[in-house]
C-alpha atoms as an extended CHARMM CRD file, in Angstrom:
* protein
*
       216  EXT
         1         1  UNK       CA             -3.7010000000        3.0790000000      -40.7970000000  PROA      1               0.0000000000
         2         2  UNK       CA             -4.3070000000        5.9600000000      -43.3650000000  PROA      2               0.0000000000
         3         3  UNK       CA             -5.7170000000        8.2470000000      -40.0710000000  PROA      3               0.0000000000
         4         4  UNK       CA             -2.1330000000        7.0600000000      -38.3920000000  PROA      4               0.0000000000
         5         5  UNK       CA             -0.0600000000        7.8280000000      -41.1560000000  PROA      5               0.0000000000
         6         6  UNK       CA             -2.1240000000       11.5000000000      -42.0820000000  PROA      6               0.0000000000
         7         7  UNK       CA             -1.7960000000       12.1930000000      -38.3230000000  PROA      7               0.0000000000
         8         8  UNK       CA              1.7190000000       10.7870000000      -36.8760000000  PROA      8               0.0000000000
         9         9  UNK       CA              2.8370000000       13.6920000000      -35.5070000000  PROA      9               0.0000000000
        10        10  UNK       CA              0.0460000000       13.5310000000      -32.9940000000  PROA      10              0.0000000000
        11        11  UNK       CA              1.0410000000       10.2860000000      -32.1690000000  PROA      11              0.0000000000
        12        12  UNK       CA              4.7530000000       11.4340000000      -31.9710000000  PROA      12              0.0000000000
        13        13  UNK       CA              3.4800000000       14.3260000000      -29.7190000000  PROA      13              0.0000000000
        14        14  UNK       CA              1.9590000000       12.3490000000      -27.5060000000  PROA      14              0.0000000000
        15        15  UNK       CA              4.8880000000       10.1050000000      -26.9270000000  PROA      15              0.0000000000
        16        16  UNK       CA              6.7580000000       13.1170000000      -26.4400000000  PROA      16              0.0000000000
        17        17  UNK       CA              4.4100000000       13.9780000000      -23.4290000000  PROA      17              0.0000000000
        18        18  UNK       CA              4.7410000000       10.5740000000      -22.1650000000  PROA      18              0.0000000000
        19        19  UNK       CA              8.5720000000       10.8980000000      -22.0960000000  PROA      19              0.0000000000
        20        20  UNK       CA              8.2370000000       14.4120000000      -20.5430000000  PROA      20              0.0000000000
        21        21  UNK       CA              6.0050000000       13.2340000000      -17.7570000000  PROA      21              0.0000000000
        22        22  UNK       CA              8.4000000000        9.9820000000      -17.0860000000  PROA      22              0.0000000000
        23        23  UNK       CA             11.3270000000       11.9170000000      -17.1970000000  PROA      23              0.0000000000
        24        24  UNK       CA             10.2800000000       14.3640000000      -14.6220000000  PROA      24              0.0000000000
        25        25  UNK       CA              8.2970000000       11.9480000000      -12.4540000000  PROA      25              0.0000000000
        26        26  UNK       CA             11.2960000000        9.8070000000      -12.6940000000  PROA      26              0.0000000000
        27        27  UNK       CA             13.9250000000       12.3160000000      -11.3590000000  PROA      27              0.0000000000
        28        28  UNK       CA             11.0040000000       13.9840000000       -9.0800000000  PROA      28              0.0000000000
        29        29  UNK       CA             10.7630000000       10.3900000000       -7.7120000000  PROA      29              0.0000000000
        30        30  UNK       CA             14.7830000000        9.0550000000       -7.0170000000  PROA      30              0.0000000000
        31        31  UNK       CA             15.3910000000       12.1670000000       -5.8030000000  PROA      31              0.0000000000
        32        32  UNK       CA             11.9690000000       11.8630000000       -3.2070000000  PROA      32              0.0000000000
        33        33  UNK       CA             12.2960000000        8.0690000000       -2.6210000000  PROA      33              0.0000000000
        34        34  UNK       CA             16.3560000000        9.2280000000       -1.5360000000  PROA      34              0.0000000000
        35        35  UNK       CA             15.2630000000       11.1810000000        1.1500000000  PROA      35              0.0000000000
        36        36  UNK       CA             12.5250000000        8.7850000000        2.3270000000  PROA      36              0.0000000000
        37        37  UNK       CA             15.2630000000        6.0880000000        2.3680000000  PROA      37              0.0000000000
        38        38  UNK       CA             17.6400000000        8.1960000000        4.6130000000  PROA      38              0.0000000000
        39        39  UNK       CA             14.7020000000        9.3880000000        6.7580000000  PROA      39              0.0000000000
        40        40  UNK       CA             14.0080000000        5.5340000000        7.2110000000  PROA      40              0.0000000000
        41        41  UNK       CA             17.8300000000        4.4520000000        8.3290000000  PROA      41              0.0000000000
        42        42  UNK       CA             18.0690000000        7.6940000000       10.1320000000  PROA      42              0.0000000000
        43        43  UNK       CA             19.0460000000        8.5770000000       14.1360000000  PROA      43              0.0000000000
        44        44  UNK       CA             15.9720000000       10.7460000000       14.1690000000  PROA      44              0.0000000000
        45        45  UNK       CA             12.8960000000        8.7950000000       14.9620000000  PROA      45              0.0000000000
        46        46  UNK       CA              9.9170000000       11.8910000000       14.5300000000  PROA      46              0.0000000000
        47        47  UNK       CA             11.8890000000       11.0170000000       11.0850000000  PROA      47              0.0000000000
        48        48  UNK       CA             11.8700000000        7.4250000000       10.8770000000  PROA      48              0.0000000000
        49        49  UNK       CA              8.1240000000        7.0050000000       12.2110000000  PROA      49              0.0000000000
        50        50  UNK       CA              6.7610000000       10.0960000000        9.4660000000  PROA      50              0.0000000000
        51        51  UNK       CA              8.7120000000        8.2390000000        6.1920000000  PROA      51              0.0000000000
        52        52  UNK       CA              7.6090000000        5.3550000000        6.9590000000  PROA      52              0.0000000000
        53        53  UNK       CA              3.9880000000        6.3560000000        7.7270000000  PROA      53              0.0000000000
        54        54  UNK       CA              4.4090000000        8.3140000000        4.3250000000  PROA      54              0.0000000000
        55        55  UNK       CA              5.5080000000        4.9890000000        2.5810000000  PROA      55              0.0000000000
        56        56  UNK       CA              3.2900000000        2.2550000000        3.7840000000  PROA      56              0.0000000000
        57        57  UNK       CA             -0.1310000000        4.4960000000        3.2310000000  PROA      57              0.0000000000
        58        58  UNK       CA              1.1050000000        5.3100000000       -0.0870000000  PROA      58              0.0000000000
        59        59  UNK       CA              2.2510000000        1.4980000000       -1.1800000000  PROA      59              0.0000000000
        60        60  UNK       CA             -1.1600000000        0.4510000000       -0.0460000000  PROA      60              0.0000000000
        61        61  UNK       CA             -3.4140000000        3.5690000000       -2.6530000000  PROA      61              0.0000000000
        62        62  UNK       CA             -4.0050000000        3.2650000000       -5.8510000000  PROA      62              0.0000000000
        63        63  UNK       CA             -2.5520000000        5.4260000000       -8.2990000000  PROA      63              0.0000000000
        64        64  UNK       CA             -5.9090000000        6.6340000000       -9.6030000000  PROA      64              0.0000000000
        65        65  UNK       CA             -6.8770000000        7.7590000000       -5.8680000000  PROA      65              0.0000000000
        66        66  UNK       CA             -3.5880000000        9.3890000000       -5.2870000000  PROA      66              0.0000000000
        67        67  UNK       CA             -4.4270000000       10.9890000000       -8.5800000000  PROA      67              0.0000000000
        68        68  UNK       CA             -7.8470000000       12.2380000000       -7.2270000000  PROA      68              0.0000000000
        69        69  UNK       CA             -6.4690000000       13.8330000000       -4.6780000000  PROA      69              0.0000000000
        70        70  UNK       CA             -3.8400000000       15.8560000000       -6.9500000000  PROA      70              0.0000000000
        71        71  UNK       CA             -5.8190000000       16.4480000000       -9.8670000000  PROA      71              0.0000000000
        72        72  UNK       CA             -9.2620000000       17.5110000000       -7.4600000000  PROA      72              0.0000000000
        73        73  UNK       CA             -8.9310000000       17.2970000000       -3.6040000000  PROA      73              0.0000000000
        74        74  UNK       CA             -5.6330000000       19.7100000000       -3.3660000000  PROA      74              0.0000000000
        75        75  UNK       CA             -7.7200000000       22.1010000000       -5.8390000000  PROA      75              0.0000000000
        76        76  UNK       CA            -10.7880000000       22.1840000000       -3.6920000000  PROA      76              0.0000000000
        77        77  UNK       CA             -8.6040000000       22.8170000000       -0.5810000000  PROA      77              0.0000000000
        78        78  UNK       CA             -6.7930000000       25.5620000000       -2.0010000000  PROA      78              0.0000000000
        79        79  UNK       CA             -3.6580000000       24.3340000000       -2.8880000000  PROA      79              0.0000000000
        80        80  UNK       CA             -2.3140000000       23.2580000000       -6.8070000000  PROA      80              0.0000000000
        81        81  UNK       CA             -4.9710000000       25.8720000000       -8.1850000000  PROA      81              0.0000000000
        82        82  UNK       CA             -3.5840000000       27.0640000000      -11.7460000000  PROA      82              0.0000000000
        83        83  UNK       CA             -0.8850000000       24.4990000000      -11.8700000000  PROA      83              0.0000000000
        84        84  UNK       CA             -0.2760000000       23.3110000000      -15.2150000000  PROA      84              0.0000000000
        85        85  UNK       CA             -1.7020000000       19.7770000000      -15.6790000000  PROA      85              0.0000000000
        86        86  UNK       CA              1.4450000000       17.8010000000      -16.6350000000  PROA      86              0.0000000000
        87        87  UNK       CA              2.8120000000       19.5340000000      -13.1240000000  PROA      87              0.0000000000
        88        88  UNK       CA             -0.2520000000       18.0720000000      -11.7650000000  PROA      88              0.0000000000
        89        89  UNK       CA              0.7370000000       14.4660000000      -13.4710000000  PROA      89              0.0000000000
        90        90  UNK       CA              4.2120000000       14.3930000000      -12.4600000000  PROA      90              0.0000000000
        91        91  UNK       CA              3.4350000000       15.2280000000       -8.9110000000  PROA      91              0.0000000000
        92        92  UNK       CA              1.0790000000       12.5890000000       -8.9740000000  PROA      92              0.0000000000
        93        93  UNK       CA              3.1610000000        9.8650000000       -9.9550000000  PROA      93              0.0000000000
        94        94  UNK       CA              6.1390000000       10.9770000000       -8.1000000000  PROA      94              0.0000000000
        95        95  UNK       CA              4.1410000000       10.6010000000       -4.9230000000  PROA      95              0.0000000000
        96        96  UNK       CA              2.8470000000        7.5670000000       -5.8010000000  PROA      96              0.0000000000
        97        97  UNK       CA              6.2930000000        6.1700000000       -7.0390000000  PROA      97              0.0000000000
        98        98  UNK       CA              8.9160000000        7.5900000000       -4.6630000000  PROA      98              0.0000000000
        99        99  UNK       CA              7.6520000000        5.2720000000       -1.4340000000  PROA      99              0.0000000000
       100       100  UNK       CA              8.9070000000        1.9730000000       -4.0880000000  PROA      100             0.0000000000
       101       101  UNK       CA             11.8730000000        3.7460000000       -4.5700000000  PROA      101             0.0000000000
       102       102  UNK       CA             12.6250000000        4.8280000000       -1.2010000000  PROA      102             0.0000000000
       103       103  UNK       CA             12.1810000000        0.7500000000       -0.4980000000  PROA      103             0.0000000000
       104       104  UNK       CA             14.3810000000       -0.1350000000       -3.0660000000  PROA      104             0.0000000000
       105       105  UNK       CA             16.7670000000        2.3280000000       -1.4770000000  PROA      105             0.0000000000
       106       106  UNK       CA             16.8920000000        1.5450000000        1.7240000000  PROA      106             0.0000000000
       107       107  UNK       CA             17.3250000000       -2.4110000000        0.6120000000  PROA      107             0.0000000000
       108       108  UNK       CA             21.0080000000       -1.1710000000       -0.8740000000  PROA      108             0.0000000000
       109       109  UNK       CA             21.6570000000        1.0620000000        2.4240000000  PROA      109             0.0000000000
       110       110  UNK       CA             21.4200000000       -2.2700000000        4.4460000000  PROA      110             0.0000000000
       111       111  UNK       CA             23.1290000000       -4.2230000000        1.9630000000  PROA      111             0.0000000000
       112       112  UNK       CA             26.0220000000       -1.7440000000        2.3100000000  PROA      112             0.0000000000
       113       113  UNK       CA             28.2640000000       -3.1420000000        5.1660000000  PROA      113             0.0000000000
       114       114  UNK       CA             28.1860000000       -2.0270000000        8.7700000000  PROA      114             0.0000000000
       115       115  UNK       CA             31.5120000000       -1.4080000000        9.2120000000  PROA      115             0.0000000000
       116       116  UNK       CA             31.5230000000        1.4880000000        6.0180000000  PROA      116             0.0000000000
       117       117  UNK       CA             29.2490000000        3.8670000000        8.3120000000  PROA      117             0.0000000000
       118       118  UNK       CA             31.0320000000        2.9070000000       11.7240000000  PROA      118             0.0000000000
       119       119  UNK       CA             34.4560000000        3.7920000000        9.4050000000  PROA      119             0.0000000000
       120       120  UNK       CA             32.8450000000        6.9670000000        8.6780000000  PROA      120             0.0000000000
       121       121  UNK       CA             31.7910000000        8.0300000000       12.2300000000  PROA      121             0.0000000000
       122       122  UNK       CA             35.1730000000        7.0620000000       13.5840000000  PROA      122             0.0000000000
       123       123  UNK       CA             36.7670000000        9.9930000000       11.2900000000  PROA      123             0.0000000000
       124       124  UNK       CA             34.1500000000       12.1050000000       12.6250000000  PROA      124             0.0000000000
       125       125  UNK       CA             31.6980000000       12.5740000000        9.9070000000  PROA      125             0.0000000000
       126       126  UNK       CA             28.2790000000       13.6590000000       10.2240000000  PROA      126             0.0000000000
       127       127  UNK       CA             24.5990000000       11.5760000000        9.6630000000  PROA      127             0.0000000000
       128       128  UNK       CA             24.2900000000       13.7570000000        6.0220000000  PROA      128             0.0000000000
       129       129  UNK       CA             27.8850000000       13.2730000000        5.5400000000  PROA      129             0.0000000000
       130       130  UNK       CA             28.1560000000        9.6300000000        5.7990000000  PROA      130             0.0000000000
       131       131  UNK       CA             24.9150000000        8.6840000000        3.5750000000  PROA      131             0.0000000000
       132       132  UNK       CA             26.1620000000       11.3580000000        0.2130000000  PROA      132             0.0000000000
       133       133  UNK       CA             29.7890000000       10.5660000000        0.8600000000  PROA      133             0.0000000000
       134       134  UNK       CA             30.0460000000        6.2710000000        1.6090000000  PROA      134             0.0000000000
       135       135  UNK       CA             26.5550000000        4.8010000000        1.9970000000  PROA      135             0.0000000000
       136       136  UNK       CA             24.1810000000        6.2450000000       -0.8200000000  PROA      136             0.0000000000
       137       137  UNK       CA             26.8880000000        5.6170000000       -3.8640000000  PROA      137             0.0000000000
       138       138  UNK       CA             27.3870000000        2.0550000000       -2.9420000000  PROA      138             0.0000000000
       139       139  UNK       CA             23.6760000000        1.6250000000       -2.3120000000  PROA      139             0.0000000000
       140       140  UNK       CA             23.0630000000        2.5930000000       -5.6850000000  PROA      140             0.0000000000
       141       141  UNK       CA             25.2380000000        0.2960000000       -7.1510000000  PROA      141             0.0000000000
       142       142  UNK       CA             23.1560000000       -2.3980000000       -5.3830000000  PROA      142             0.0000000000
       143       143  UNK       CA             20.0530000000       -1.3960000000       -6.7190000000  PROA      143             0.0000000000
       144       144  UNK       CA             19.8510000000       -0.5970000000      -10.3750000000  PROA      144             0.0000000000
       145       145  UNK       CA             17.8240000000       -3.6420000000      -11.4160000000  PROA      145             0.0000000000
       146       146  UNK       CA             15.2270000000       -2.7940000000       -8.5490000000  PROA      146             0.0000000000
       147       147  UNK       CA             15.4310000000        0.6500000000       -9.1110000000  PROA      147             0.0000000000
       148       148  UNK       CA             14.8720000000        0.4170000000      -12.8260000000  PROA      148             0.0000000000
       149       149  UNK       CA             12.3330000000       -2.0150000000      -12.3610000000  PROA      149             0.0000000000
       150       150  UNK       CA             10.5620000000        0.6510000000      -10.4490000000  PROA      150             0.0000000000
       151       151  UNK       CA             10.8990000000        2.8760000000      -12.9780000000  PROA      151             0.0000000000
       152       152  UNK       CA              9.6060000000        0.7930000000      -15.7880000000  PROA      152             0.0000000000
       153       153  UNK       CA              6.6860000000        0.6660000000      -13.9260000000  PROA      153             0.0000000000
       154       154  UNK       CA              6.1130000000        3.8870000000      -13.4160000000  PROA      154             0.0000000000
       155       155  UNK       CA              6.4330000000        4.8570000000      -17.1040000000  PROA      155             0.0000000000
       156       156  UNK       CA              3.6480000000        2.5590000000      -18.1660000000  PROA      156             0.0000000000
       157       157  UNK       CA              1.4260000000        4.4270000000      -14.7860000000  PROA      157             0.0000000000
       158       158  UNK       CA              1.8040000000        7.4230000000      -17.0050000000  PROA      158             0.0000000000
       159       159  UNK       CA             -1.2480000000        6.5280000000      -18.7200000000  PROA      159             0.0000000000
       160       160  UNK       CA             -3.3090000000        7.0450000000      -15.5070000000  PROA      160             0.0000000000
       161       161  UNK       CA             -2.9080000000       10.4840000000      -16.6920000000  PROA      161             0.0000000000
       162       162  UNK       CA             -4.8470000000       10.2150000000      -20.1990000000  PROA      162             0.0000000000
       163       163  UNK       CA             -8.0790000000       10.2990000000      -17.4920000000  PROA      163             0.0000000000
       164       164  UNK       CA             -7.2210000000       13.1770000000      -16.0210000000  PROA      164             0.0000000000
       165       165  UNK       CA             -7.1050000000       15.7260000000      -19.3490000000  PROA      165             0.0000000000
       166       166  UNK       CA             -3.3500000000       14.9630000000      -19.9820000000  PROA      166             0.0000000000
       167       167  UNK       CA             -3.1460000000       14.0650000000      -23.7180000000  PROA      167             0.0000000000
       168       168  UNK       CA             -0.4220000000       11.4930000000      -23.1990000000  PROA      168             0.0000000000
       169       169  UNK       CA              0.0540000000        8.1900000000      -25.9130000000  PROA      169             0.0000000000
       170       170  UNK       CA             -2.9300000000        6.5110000000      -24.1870000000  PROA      170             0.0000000000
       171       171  UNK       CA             -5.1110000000       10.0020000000      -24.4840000000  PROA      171             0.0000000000
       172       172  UNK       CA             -3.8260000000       10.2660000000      -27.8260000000  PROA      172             0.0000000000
       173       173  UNK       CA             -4.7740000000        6.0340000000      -28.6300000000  PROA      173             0.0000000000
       174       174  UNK       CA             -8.1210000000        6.4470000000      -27.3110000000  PROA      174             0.0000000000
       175       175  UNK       CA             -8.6260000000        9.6820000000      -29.8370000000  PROA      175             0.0000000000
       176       176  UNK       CA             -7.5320000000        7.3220000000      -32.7700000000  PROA      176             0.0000000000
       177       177  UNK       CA             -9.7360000000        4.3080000000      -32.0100000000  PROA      177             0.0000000000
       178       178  UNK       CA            -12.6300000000        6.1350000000      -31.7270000000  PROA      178             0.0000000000
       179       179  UNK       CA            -12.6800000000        7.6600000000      -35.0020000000  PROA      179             0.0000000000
       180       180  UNK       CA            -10.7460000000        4.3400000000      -36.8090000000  PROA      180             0.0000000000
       181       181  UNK       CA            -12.9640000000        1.2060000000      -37.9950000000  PROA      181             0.0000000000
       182       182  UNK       CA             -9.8450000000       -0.8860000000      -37.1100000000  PROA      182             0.0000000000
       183       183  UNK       CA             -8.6860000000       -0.7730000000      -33.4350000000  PROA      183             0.0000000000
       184       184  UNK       CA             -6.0580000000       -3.0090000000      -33.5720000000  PROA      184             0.0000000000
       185       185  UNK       CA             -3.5330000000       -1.1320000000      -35.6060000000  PROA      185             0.0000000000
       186       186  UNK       CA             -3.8770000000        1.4880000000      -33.4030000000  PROA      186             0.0000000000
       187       187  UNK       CA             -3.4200000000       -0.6980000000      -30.3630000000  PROA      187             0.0000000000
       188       188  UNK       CA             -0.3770000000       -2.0140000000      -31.9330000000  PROA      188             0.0000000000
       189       189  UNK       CA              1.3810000000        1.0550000000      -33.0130000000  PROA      189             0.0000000000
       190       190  UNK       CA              1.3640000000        2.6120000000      -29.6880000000  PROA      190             0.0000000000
       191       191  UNK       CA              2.0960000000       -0.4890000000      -27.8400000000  PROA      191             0.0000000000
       192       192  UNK       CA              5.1140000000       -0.9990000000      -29.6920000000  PROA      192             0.0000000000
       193       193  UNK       CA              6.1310000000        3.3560000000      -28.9550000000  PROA      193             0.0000000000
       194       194  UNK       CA              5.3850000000        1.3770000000      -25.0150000000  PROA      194             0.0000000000
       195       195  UNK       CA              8.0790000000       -0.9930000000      -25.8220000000  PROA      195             0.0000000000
       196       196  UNK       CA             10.5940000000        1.0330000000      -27.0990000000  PROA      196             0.0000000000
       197       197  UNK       CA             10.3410000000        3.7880000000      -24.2090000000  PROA      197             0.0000000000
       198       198  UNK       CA             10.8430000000        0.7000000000      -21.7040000000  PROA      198             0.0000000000
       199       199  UNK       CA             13.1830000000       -0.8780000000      -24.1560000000  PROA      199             0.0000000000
       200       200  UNK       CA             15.1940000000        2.2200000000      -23.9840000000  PROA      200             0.0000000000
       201       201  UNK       CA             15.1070000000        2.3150000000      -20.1810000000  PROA      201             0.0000000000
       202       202  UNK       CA             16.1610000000       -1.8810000000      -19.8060000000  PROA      202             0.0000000000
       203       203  UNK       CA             19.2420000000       -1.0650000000      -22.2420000000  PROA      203             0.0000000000
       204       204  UNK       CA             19.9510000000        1.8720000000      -19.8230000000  PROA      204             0.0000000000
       205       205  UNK       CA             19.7330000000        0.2870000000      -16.8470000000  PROA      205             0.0000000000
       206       206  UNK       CA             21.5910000000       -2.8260000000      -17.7110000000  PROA      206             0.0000000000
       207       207  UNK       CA             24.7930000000       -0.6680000000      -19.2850000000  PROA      207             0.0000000000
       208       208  UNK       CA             24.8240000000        1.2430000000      -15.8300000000  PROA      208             0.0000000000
       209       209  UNK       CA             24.7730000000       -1.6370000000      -13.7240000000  PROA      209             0.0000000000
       210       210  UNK       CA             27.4170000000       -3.0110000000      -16.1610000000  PROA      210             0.0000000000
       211       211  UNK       CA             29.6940000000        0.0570000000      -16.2930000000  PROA      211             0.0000000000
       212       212  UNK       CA             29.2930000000       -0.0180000000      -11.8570000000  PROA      212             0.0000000000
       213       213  UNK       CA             29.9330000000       -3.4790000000      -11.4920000000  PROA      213             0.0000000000
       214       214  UNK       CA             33.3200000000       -3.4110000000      -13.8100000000  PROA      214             0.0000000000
       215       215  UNK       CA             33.9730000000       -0.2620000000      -11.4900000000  PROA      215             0.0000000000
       216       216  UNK       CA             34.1390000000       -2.1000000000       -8.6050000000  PROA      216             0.0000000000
């Protein structure tokens, strides 16, 4: 506890870079997982067949392979070299996260009535149009729980990252409980910074999909 207490604001740090990395995975991935979705409902089927191609091989990795190929396959083919490694991490887990959300998605586009996107092609309005205009904002509102959900999850697949040279709250828990006689202070203060990042992201969640469903 004493090496906790001299040394919190490497622990505070490390959260930090854990709330970095799910930040910008997070947005990286809704915004990815968006245009997967609309690929997927789309009139173009080159479209259709790549996204979901993209999202059933990805579903069916492992994070830690899809990390392998970031973090040392792109490198060795040329690409990624001199990227900053919490680049590296965020494209990581937005690849590996965005096929979920595109799912989660494209369960709100169909749960959005047939009639809204016949509506909007009968005023004329275009593929691109009718998904940013009538379909995507009401899918949204249909999906928050799933969405967040997926998001939950990937915050805690941020500690994939501690393997990979990113010195993340699981990097940073692995530094303290190899130089502490007493692991399971240390496994308990950072599990609890866990629960409060995920805590944070429930409360979130649940006053959006409050403040949308009064909306309606």
């Amino acid at each position: 506890m004493d090496d906790l207490t001299s040394e919190f604001d490497l622990v505070l740090q490390a959260f930090w870079l854990t709330i970095q990395l799910a930040a910008l995975s997070g947005v990286v991935s809704v915004l990815l997982g968006t245009v997967l979705a609309a690929m997927r409902v789309g009139p173009v089927a080159p479209l259709r067949v790549a996204a979901a191609t993209y999202v059933n091989v990805v579903r069916n990795t492992p994070l830690l392979i899809v990390f392998v190929f970031v973090f040392v396959a792109f490198p060795n083919l040329g690409l990624l070299v001199g990227t900053p490694f919490l680049l590296k991490g965020v494209l990581a887990v937005s690849f590996y996260t965005a096929p979920f959300v595109a799912e989660a998605i494209r369960a709100g586009i169909n749960a959005v009535p047939l009639g809204q996107a016949e509506a909007a092609r009968a005023i004329g309005l275009t593929f691109g149009q009718t998904m940013g205009s009538v379909i995507l904002p009401q899918a949204f509102r249909a999906v928050v729980p799933p969405l967040a959900s997926v998001l939950i999850a990937m915050t805690k697949n941020t500690s994939i990252a501690a393997v990979f040279g990113i010195v993340e709250a699981t990097a940073r828990m692995r530094y303290f409980t190899n130089n502490s006689p007493d692991d399971t202070i240390v496994f308990l203060v950072f599990a609890a910074g866990y629960i409060i990042i995920v805590e944070l992201l429930s409360v979130g969640a649940w006053g959006l999909e409050r403040r949308w469903r009064v909306a309606r």
